[in-house]
N, CA, C and O atoms as a GROMACS GRO file, in nm:
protein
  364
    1UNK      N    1   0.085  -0.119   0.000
    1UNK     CA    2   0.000   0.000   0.000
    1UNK      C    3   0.089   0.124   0.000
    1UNK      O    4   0.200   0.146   0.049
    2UNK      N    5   0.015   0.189  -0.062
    2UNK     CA    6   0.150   0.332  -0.098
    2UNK      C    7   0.081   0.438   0.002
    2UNK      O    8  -0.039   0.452   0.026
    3UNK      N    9   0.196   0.513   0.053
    3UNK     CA   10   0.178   0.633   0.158
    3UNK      C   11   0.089   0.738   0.057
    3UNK      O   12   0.133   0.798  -0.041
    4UNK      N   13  -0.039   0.743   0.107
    4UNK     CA   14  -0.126   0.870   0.045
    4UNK      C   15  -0.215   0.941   0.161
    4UNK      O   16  -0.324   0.901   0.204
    5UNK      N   17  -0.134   1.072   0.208
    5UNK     CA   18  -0.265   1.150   0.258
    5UNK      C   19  -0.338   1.225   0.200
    5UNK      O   20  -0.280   1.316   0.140
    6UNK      N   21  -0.490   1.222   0.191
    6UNK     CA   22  -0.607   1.221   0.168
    6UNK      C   23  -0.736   1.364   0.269
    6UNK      O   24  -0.758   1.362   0.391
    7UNK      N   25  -0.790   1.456   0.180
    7UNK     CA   26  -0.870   1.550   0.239
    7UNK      C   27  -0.970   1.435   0.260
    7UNK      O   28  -0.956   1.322   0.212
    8UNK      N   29  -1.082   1.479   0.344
    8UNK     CA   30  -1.194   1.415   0.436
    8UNK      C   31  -1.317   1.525   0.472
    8UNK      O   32  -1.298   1.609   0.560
    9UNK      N   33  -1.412   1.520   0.417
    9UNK     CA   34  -1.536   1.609   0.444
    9UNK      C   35  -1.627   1.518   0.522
    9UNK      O   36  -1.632   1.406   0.470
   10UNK      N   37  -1.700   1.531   0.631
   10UNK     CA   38  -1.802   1.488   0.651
   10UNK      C   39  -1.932   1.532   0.697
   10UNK      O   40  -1.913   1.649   0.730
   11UNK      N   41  -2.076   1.498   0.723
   11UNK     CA   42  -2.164   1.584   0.679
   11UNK      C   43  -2.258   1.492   0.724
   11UNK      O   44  -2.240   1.372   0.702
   12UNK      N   45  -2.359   1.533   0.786
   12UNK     CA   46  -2.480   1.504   0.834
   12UNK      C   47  -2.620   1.510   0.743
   12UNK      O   48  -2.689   1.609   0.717
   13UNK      N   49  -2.645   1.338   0.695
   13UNK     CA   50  -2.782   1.361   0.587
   13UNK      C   51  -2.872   1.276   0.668
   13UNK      O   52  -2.846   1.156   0.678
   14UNK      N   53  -2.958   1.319   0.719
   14UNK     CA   54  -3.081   1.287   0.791
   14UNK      C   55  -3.013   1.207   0.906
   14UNK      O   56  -2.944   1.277   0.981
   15UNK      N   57  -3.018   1.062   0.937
   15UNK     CA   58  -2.996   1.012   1.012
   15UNK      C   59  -2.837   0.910   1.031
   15UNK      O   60  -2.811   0.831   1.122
   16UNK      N   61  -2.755   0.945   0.914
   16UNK     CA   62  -2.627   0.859   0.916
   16UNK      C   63  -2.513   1.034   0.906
   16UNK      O   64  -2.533   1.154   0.893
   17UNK      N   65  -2.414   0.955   0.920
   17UNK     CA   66  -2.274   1.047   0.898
   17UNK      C   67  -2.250   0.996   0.739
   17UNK      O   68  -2.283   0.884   0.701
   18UNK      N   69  -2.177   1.111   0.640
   18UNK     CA   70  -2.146   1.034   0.514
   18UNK      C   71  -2.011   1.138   0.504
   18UNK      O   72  -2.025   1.260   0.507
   19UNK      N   73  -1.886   1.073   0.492
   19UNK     CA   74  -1.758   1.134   0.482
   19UNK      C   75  -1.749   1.115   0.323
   19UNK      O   76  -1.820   1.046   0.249
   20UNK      N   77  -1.662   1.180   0.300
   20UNK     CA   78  -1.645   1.204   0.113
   20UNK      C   79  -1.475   1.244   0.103
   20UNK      O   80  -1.431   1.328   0.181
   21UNK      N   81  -1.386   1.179   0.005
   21UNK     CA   82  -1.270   1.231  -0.042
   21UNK      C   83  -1.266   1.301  -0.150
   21UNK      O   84  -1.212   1.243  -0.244
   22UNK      N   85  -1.306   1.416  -0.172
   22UNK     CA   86  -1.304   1.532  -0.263
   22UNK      C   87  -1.268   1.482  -0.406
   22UNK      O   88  -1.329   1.485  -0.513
   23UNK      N   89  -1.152   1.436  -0.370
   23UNK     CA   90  -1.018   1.467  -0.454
   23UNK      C   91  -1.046   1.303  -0.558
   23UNK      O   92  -1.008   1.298  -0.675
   24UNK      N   93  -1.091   1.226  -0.513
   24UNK     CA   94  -1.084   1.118  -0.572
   24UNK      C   95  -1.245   1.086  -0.569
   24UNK      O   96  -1.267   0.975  -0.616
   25UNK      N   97  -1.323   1.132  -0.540
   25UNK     CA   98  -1.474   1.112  -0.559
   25UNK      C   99  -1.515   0.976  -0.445
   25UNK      O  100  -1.612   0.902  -0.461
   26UNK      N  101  -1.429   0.968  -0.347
   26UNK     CA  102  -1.488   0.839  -0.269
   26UNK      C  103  -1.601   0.856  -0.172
   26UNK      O  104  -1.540   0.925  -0.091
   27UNK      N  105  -1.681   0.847  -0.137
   27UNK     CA  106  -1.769   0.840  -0.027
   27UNK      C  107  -1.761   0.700   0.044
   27UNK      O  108  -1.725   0.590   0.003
   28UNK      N  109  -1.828   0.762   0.215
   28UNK     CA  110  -1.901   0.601   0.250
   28UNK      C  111  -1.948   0.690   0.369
   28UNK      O  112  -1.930   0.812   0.361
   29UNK      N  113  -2.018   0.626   0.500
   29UNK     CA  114  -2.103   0.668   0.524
   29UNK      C  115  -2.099   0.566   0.707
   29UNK      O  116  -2.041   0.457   0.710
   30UNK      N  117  -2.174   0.630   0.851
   30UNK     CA  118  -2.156   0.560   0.904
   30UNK      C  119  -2.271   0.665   1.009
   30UNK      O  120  -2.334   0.767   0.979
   31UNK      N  121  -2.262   0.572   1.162
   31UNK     CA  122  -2.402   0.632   1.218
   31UNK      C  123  -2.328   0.666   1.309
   31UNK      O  124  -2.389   0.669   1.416
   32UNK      N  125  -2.200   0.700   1.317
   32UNK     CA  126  -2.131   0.819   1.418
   32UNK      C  127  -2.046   0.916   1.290
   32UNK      O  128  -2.056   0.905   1.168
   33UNK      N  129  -1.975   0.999   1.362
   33UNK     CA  130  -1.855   1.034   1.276
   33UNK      C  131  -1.734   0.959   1.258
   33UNK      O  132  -1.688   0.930   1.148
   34UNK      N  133  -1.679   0.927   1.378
   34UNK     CA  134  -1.593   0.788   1.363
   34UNK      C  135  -1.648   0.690   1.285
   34UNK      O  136  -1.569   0.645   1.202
   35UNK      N  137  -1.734   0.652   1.283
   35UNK     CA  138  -1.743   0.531   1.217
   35UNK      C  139  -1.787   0.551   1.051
   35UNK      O  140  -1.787   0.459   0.970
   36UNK      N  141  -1.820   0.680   1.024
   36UNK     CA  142  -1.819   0.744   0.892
   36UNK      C  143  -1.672   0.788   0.807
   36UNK      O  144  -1.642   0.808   0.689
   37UNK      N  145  -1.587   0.792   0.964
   37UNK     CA  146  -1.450   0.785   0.909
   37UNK      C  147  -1.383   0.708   0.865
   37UNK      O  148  -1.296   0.722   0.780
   38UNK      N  149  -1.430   0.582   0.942
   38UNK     CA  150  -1.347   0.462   0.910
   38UNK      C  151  -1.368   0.403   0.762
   38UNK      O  152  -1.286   0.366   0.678
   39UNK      N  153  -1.556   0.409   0.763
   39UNK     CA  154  -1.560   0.406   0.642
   39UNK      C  155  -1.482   0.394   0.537
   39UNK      O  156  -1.443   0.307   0.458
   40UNK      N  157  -1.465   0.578   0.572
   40UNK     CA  158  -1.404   0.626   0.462
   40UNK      C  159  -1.302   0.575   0.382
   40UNK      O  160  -1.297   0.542   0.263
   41UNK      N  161  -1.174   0.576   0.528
   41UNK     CA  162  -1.061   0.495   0.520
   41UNK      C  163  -1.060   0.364   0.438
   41UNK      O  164  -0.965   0.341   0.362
   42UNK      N  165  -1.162   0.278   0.451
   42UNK     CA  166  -1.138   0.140   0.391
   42UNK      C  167  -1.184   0.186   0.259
   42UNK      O  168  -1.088   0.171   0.183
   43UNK      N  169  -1.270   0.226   0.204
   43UNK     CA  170  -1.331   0.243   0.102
   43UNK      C  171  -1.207   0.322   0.016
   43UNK      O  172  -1.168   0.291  -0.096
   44UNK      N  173  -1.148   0.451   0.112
   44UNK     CA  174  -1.009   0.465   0.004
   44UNK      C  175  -0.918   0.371  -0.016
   44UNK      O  176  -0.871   0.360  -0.130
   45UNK      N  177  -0.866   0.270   0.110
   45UNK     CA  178  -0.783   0.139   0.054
   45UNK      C  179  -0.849   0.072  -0.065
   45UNK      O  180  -0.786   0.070  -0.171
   46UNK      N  181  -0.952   0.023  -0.060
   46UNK     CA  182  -1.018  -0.029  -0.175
   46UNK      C  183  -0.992   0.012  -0.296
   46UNK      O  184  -0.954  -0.061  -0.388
   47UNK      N  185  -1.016   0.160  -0.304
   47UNK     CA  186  -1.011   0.251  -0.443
   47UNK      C  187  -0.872   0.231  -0.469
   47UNK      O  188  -0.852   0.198  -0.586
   48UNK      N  189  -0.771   0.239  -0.400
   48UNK     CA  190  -0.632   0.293  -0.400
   48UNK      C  191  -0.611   0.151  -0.433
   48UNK      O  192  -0.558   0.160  -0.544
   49UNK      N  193  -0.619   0.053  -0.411
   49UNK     CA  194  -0.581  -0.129  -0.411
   49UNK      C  195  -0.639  -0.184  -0.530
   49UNK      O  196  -0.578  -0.280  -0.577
   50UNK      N  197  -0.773  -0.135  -0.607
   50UNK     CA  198  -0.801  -0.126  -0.725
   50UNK      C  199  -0.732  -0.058  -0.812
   50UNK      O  200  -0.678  -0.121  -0.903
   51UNK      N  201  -0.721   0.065  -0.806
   51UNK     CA  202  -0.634   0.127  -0.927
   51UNK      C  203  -0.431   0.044  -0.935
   51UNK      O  204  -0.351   0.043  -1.029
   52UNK      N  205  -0.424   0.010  -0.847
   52UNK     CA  206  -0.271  -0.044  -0.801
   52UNK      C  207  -0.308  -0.201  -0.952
   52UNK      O  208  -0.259  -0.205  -1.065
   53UNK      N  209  -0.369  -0.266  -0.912
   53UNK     CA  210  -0.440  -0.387  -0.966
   53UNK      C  211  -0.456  -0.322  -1.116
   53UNK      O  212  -0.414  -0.401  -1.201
   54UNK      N  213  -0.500  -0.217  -1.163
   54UNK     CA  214  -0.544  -0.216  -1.280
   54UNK      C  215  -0.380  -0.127  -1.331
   54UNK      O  216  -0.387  -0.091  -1.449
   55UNK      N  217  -0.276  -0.099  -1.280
   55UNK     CA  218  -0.150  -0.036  -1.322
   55UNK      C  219  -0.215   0.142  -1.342
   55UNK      O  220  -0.206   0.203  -1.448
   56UNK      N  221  -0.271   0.196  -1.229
   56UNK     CA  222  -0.315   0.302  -1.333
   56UNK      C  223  -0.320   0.403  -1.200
   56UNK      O  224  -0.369   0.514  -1.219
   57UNK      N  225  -0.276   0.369  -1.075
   57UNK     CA  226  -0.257   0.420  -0.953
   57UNK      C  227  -0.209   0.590  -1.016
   57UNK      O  228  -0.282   0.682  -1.052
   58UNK      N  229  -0.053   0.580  -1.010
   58UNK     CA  230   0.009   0.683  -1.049
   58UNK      C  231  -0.079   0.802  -1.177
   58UNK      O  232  -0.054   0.922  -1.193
   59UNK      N  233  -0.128   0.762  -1.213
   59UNK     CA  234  -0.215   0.866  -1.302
   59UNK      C  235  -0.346   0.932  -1.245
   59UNK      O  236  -0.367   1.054  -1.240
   60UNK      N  237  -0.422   0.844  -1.207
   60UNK     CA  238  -0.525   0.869  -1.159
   60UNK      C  239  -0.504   0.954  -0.987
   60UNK      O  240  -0.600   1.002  -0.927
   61UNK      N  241  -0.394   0.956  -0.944
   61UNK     CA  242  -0.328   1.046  -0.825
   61UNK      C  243  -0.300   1.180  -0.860
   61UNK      O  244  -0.316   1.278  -0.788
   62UNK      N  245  -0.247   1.177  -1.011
   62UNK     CA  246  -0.189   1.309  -1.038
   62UNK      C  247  -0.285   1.390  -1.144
   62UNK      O  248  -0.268   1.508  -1.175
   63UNK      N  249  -0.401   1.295  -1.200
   63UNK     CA  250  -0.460   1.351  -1.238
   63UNK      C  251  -0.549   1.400  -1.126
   63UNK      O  252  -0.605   1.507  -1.151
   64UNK      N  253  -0.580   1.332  -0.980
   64UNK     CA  254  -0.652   1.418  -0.937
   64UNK      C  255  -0.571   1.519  -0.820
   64UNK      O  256  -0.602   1.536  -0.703
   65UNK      N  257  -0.463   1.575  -0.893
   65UNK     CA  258  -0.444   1.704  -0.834
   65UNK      C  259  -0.312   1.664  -0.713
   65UNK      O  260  -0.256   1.755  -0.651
   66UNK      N  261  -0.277   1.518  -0.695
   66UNK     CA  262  -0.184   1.483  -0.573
   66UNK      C  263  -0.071   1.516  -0.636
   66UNK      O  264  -0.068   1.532  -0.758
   67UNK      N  265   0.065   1.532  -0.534
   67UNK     CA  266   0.196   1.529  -0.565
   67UNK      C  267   0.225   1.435  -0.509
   67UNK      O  268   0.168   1.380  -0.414
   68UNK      N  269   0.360   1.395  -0.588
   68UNK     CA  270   0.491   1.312  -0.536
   68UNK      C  271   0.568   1.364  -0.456
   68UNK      O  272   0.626   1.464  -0.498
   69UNK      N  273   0.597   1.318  -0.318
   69UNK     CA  274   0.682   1.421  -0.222
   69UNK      C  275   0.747   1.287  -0.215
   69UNK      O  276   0.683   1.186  -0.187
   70UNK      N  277   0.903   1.288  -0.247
   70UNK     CA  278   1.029   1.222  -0.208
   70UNK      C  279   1.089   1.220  -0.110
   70UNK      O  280   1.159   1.119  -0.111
   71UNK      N  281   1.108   1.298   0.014
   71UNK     CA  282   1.180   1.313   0.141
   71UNK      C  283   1.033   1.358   0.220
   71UNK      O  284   0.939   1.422   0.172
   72UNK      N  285   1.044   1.311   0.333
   72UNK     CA  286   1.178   1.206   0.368
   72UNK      C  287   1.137   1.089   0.329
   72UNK      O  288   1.235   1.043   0.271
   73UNK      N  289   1.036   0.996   0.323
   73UNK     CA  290   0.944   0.890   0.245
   73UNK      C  291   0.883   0.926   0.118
   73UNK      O  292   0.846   1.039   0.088
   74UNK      N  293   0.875   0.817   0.044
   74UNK     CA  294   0.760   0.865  -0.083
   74UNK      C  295   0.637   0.860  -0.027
   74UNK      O  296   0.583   0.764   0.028
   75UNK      N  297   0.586   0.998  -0.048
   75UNK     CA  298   0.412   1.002  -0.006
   75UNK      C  299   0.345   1.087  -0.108
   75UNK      O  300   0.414   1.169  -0.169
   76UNK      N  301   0.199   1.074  -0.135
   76UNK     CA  302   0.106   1.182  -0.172
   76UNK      C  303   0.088   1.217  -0.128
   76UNK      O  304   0.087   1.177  -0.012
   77UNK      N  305   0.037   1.392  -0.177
   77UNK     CA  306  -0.043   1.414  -0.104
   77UNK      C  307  -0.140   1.561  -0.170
   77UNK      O  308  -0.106   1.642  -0.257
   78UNK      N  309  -0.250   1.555  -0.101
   78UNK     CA  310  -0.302   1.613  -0.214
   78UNK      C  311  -0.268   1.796  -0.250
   78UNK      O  312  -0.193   1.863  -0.179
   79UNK      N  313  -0.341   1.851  -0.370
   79UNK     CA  314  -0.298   2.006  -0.354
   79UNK      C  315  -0.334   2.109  -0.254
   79UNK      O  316  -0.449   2.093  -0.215
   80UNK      N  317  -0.274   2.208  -0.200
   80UNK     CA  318  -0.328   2.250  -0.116
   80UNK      C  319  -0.374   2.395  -0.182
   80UNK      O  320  -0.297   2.458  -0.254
   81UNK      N  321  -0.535   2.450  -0.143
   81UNK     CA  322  -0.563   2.522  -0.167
   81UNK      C  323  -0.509   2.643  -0.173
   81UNK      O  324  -0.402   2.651  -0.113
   82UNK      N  325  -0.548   2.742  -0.227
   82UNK     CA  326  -0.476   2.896  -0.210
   82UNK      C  327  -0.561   3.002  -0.160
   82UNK      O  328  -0.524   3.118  -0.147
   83UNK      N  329  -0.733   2.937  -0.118
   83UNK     CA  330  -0.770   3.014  -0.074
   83UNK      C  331  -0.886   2.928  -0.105
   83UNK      O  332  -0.908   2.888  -0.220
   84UNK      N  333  -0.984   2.890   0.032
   84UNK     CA  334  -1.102   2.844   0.051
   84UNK      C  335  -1.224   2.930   0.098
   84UNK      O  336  -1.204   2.978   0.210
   85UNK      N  337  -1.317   2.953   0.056
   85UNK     CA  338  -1.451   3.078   0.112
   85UNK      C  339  -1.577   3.003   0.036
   85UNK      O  340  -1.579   2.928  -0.061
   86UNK      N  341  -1.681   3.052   0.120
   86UNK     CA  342  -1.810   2.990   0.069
   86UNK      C  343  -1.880   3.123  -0.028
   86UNK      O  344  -1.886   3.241   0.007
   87UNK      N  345  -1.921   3.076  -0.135
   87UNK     CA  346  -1.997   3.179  -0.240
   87UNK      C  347  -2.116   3.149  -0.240
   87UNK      O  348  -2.163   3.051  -0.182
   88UNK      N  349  -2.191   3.248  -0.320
   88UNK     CA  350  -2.305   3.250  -0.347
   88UNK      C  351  -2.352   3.318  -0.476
   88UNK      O  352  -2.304   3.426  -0.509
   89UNK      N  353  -2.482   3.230  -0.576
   89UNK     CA  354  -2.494   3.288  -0.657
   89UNK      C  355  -2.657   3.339  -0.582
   89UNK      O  356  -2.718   3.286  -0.489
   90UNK      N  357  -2.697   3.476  -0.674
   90UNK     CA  358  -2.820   3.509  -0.657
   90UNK      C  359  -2.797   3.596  -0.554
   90UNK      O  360  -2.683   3.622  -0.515
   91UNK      N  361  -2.968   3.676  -0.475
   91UNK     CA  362  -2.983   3.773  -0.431
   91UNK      C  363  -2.937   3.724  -0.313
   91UNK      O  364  -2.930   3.798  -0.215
   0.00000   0.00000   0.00000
């Protein structure tokens, strides 16, 4: 398994927790926040252990926006914003 840190949103829809990885489109979902986290976590091994399996890891990382950081370990990780704010269209 290759060193990848990973953004994490999570969010309250009616009665479960549902965490989401932005960056790679993963969701999963749980009836705490911890356990919406963990989710998460396996569901990105999965994704990440699939693309490894299909040779296509490394693309699909950098196409979604991760770098290669060499020191002190090889890790991803994803881009970091330059400036996050909530908008609005309309009155």
């Amino acid at each position: 398994m290759r060193n990848i840190i990973f953004n994490s949103s999570t969010f309250k829809e009616g009665e479960v927790y549902v965490s989401l990885c932005p960056e790679l489109n993963v969701s999963s979902f749980g009836d705490t926040l911890d356990e919406a986290k963990a989710s998460l976590k396996e569901a990105v091994e999965a994704f990440v252990e699939e693309c490894e399996l299909m040779g296509t890891l490394e693309q699909v990382l950098e196409e979604a926006g991760f770098d290669k950081r060499l020191e002190p370990s090889e890790v991803w990780v994803p881009r970091e914003p330059l400036l996050e704010e909530k908008m609005a269209l309309g009155g």
